[in-house]
PQR file of N, CA, C, O and H, with PARSE charges and radii, in Angstrom:
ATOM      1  N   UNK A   1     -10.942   6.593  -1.137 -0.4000 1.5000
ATOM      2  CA  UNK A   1      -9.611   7.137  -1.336 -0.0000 2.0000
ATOM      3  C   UNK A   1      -8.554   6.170  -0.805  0.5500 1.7000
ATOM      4  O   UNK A   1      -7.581   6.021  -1.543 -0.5500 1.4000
ATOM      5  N   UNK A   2      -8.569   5.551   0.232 -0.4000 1.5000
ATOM      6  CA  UNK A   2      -7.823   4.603   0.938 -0.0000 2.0000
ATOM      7  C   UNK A   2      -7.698   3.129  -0.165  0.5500 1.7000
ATOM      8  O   UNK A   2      -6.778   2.312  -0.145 -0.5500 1.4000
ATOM      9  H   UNK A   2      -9.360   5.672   0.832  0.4000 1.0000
ATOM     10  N   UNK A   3      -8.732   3.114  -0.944 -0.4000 1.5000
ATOM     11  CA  UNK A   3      -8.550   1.997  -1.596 -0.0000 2.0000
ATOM     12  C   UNK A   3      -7.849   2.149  -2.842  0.5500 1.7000
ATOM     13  O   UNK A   3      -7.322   1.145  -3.321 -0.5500 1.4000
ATOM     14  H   UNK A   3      -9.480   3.778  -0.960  0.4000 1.0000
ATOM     15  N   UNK A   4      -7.736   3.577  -3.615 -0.4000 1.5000
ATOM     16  CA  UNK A   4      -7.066   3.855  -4.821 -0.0000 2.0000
ATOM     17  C   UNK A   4      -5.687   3.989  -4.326  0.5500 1.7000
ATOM     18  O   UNK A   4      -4.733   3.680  -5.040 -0.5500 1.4000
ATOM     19  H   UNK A   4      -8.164   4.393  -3.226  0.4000 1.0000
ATOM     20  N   UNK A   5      -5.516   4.545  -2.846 -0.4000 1.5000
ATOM     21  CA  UNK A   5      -3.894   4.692  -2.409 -0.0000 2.0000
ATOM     22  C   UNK A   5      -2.956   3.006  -1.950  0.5500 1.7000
ATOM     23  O   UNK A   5      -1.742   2.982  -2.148 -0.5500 1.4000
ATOM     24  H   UNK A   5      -6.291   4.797  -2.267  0.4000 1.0000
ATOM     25  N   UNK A   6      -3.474   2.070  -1.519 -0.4000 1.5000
ATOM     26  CA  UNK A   6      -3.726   1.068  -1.883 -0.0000 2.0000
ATOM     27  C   UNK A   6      -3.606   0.311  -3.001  0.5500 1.7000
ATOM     28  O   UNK A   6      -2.607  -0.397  -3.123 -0.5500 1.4000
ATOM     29  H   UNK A   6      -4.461   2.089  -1.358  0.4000 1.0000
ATOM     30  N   UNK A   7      -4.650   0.337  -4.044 -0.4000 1.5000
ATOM     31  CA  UNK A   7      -4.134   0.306  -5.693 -0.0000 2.0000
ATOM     32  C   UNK A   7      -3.258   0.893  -5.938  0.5500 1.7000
ATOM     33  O   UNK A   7      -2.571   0.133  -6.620 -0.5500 1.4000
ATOM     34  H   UNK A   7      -5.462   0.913  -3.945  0.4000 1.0000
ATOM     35  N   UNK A   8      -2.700   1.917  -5.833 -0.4000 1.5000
ATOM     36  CA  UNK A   8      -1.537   2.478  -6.307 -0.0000 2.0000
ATOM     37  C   UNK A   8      -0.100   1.856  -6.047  0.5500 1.7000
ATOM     38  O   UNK A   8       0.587   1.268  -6.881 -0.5500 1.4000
ATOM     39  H   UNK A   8      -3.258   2.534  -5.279  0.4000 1.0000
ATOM     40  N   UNK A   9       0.252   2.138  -4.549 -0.4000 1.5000
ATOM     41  CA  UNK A   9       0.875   1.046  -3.945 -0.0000 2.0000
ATOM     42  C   UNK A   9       1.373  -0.718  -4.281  0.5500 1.7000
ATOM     43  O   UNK A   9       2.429  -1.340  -4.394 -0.5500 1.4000
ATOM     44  H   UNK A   9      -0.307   2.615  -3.871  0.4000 1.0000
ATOM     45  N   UNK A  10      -0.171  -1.021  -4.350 -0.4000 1.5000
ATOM     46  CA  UNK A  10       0.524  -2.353  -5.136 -0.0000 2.0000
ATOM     47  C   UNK A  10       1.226  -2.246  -6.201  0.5500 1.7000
ATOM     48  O   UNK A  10       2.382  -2.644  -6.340 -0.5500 1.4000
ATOM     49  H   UNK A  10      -1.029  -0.516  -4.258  0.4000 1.0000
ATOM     50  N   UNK A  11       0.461  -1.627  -7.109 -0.4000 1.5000
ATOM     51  CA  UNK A  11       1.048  -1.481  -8.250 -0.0000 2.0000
ATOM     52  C   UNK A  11       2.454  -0.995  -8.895  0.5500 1.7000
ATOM     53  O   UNK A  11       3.064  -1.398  -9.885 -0.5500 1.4000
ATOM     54  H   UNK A  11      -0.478  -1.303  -6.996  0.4000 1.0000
ATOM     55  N   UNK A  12       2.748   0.089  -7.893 -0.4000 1.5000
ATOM     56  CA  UNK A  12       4.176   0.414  -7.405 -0.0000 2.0000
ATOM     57  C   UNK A  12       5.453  -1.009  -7.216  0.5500 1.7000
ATOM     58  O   UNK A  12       6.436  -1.325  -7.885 -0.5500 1.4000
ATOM     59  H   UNK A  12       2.252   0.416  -7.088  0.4000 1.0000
ATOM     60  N   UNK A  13       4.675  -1.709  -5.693 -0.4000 1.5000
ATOM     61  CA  UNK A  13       5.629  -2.822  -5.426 -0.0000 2.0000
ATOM     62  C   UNK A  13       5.380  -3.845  -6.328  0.5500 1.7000
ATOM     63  O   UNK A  13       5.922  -4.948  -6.262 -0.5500 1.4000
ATOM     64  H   UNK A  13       3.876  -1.452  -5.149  0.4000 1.0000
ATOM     65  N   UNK A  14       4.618  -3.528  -7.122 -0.4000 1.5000
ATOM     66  CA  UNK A  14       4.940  -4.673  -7.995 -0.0000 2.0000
ATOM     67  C   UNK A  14       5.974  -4.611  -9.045  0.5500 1.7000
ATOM     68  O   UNK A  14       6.817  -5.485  -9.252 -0.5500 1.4000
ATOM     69  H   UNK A  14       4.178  -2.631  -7.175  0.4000 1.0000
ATOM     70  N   UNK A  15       5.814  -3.308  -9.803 -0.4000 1.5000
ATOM     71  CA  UNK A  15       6.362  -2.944 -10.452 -0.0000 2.0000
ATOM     72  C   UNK A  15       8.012  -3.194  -9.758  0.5500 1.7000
ATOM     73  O   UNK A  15       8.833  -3.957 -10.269 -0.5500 1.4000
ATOM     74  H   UNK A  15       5.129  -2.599  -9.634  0.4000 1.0000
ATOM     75  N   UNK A  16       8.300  -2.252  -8.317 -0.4000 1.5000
ATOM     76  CA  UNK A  16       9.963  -2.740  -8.323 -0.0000 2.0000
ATOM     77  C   UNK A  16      10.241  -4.188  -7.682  0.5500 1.7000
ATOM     78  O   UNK A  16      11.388  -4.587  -7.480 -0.5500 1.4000
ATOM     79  H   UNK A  16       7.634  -1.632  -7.903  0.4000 1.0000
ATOM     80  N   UNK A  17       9.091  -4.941  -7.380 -0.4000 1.5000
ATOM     81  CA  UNK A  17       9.254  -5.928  -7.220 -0.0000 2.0000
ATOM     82  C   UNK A  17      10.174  -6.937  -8.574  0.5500 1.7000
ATOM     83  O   UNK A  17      11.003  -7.842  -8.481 -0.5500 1.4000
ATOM     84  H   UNK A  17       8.159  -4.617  -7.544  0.4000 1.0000
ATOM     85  N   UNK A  18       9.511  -6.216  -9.816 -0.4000 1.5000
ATOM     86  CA  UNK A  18       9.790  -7.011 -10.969 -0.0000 2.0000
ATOM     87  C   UNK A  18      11.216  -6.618 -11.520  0.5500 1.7000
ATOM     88  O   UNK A  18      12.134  -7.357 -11.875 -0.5500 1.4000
ATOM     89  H   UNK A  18       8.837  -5.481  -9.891  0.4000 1.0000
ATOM     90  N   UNK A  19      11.112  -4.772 -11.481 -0.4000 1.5000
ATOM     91  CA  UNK A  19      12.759  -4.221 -12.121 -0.0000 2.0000
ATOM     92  C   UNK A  19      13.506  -3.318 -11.661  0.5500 1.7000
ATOM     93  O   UNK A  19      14.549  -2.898 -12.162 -0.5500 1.4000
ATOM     94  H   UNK A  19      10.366  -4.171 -11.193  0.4000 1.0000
ATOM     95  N   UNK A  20      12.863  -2.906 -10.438 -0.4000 1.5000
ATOM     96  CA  UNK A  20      13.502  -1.925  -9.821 -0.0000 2.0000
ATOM     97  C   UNK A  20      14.006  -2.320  -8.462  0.5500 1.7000
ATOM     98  O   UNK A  20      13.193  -1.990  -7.599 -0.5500 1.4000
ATOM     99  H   UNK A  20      12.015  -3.247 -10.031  0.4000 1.0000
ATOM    100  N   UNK A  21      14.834  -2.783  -8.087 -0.4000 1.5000
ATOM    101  CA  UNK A  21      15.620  -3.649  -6.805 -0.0000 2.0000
ATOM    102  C   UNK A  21      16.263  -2.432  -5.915  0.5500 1.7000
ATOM    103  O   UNK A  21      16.545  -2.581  -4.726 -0.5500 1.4000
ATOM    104  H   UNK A  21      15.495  -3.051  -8.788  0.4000 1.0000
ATOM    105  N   UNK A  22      16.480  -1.086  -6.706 -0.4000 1.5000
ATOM    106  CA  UNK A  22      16.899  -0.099  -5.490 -0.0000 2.0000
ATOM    107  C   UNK A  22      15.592   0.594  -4.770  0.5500 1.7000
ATOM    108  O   UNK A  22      15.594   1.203  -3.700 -0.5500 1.4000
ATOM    109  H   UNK A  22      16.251  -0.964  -7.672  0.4000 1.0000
ATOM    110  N   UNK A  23      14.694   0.390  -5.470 -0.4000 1.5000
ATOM    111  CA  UNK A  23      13.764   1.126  -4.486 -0.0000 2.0000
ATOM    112  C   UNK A  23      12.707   0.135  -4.337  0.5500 1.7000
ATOM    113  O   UNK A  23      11.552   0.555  -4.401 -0.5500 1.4000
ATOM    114  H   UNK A  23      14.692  -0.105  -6.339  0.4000 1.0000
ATOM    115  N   UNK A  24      12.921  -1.212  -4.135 -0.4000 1.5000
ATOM    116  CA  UNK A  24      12.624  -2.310  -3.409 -0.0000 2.0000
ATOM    117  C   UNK A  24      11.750  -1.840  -2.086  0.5500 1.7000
ATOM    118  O   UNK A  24      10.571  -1.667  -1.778 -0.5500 1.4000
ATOM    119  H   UNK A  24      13.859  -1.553  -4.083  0.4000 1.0000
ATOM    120  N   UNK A  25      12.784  -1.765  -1.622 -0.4000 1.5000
ATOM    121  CA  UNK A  25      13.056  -1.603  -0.044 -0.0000 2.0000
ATOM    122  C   UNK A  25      11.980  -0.191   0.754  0.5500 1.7000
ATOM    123  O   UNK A  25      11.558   0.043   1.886 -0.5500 1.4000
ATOM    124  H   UNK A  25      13.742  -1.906  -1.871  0.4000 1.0000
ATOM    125  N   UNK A  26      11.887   0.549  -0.756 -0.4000 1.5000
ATOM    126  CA  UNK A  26      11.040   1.862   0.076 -0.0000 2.0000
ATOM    127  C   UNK A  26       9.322   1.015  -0.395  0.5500 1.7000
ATOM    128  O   UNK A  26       8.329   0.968   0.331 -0.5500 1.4000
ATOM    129  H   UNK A  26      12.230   0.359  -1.676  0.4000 1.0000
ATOM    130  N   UNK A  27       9.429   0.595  -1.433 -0.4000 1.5000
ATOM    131  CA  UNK A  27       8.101   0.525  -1.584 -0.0000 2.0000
ATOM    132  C   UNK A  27       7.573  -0.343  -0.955  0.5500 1.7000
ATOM    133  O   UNK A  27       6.397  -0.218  -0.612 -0.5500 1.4000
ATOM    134  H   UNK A  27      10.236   0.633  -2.023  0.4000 1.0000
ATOM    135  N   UNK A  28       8.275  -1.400  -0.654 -0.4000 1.5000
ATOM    136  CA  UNK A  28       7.963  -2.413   0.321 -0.0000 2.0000
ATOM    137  C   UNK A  28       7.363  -1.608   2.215  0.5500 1.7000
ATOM    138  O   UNK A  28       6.434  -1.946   2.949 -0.5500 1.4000
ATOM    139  H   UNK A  28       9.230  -1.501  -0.933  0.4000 1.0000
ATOM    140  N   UNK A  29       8.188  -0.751   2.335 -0.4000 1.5000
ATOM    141  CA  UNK A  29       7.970   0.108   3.321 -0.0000 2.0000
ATOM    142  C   UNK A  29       6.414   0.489   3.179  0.5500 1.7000
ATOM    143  O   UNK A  29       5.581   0.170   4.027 -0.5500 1.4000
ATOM    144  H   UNK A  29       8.943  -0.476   1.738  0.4000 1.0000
ATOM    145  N   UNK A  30       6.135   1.169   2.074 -0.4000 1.5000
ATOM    146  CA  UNK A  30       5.110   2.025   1.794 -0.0000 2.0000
ATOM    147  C   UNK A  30       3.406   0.923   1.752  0.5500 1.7000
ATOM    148  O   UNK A  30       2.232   1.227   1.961 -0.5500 1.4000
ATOM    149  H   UNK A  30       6.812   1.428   1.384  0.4000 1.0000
ATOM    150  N   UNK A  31       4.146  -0.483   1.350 -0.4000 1.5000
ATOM    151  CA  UNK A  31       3.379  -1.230   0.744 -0.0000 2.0000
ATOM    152  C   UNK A  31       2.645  -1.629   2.493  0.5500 1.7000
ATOM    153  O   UNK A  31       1.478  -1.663   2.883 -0.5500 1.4000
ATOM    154  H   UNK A  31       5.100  -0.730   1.180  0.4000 1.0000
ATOM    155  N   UNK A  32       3.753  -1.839   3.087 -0.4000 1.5000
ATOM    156  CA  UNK A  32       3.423  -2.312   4.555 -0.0000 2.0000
ATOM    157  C   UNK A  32       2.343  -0.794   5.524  0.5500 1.7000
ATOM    158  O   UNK A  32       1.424  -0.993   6.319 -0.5500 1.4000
ATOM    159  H   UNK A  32       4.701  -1.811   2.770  0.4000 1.0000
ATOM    160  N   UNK A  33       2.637  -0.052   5.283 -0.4000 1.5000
ATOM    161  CA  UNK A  33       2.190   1.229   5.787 -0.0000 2.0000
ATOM    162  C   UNK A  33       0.795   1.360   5.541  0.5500 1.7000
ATOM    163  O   UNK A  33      -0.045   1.701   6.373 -0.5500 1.4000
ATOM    164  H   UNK A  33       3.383   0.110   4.637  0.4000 1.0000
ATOM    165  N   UNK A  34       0.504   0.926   3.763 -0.4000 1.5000
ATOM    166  CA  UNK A  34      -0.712   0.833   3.232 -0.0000 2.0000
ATOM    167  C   UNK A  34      -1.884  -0.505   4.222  0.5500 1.7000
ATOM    168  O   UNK A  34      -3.068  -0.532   4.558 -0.5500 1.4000
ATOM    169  H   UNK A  34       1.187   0.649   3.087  0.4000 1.0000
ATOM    170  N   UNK A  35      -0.814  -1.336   4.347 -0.4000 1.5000
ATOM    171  CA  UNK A  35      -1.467  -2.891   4.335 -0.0000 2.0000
ATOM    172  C   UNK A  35      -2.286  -2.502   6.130  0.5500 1.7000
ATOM    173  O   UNK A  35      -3.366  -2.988   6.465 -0.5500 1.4000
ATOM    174  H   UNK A  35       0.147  -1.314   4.074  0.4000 1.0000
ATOM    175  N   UNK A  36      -1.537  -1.657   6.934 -0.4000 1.5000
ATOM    176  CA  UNK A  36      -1.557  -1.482   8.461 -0.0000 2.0000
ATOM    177  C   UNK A  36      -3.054  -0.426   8.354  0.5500 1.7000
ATOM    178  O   UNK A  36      -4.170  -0.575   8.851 -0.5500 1.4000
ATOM    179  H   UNK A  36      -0.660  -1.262   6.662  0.4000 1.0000
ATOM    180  N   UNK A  37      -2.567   0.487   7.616 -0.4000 1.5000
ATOM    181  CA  UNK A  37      -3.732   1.552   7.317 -0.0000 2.0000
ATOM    182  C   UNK A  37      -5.347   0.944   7.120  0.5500 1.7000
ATOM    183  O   UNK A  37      -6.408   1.326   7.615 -0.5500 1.4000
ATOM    184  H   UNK A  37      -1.660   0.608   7.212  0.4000 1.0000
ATOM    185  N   UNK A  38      -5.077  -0.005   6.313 -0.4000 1.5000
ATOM    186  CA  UNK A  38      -6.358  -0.536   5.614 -0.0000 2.0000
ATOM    187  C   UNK A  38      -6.727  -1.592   6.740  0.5500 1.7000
ATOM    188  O   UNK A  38      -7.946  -1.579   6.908 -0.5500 1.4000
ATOM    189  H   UNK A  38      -4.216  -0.315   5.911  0.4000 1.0000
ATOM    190  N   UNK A  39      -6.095  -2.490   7.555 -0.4000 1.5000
ATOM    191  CA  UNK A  39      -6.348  -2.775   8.624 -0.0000 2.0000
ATOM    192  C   UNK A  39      -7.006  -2.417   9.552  0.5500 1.7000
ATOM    193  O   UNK A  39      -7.975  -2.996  10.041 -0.5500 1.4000
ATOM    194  H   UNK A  39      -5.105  -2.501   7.418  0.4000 1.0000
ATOM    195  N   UNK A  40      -6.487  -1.350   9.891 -0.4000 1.5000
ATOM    196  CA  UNK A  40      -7.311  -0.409  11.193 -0.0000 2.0000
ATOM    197  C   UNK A  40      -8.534   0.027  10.545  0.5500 1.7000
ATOM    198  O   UNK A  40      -9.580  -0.044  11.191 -0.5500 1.4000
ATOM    199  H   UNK A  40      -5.699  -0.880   9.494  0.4000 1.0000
ATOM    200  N   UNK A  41      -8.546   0.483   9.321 -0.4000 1.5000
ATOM    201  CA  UNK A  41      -9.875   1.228   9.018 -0.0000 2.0000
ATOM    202  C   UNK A  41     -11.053  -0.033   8.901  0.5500 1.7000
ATOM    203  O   UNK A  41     -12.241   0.093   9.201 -0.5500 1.4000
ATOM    204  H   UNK A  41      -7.696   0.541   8.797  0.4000 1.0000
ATOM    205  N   UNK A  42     -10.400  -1.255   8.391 -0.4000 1.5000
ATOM    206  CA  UNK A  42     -11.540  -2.536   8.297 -0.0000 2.0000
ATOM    207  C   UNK A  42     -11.931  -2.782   9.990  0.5500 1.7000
ATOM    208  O   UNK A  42     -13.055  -2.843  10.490 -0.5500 1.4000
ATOM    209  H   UNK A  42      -9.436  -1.358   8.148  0.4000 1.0000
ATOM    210  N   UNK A  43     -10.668  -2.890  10.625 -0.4000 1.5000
ATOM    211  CA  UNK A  43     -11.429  -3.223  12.097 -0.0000 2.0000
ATOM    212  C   UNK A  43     -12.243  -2.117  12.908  0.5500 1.7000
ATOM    213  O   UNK A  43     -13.133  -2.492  13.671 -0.5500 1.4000
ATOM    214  H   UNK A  43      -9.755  -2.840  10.219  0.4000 1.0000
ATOM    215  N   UNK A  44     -11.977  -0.858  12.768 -0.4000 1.5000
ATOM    216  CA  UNK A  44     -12.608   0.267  13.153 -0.0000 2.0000
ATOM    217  C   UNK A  44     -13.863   0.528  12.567  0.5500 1.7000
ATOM    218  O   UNK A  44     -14.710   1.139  13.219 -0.5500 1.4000
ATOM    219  H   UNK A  44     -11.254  -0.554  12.148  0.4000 1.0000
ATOM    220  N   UNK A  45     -14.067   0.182  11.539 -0.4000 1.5000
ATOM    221  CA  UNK A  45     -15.598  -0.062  10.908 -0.0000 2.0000
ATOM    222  C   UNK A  45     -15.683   1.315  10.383  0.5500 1.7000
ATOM    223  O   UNK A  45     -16.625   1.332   9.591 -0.5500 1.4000
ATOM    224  H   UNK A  45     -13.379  -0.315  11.009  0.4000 1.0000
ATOM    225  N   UNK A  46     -15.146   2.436  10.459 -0.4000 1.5000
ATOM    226  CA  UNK A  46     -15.469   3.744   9.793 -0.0000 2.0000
ATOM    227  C   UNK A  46     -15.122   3.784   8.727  0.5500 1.7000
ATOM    228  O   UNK A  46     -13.994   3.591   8.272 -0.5500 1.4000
ATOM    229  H   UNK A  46     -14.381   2.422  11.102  0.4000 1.0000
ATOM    230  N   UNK A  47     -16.701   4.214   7.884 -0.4000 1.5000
ATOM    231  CA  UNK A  47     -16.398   4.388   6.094 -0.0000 2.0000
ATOM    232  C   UNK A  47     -16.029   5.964   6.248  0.5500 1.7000
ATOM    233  O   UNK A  47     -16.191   6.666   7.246 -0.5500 1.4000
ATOM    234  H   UNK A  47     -17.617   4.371   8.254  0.4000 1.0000
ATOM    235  N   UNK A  48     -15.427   6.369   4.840 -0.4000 1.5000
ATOM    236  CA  UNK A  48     -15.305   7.498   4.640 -0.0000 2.0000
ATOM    237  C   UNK A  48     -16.031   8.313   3.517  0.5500 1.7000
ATOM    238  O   UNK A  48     -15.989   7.827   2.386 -0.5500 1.4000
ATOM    239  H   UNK A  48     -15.295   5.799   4.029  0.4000 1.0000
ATOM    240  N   UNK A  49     -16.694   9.501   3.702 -0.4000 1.5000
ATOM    241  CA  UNK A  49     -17.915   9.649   2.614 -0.0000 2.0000
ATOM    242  C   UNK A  49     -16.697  10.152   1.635  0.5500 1.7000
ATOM    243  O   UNK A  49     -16.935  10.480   0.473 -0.5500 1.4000
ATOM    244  H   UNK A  49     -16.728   9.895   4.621  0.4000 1.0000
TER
END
């Protein structure tokens, strides 16, 4: 689940990366939130069934 929310995410900032410049700024937020999340769960070593 962490990895489709993730996929999603990118796909998001990419998207207003390319045409959407007002909500830049949130997805970039969201994108960073994702990037921290997936961090901890790689160094914590816990899968999720």
């Amino acid at each position: 689940m962490l990895w489709t929310i993730f996929g999603v995410l990118l796909i998001l900032w990419l998207l207003g990366f390319i045409g959407f410049h007002v909500l830049g700024a949130y997805i970039h937020l969201l994108l960073l939130i994702a990037l921290v999340v997936l961090v901890i769960q790689l160094i914590t070593g816990k899968r999720a069934l």
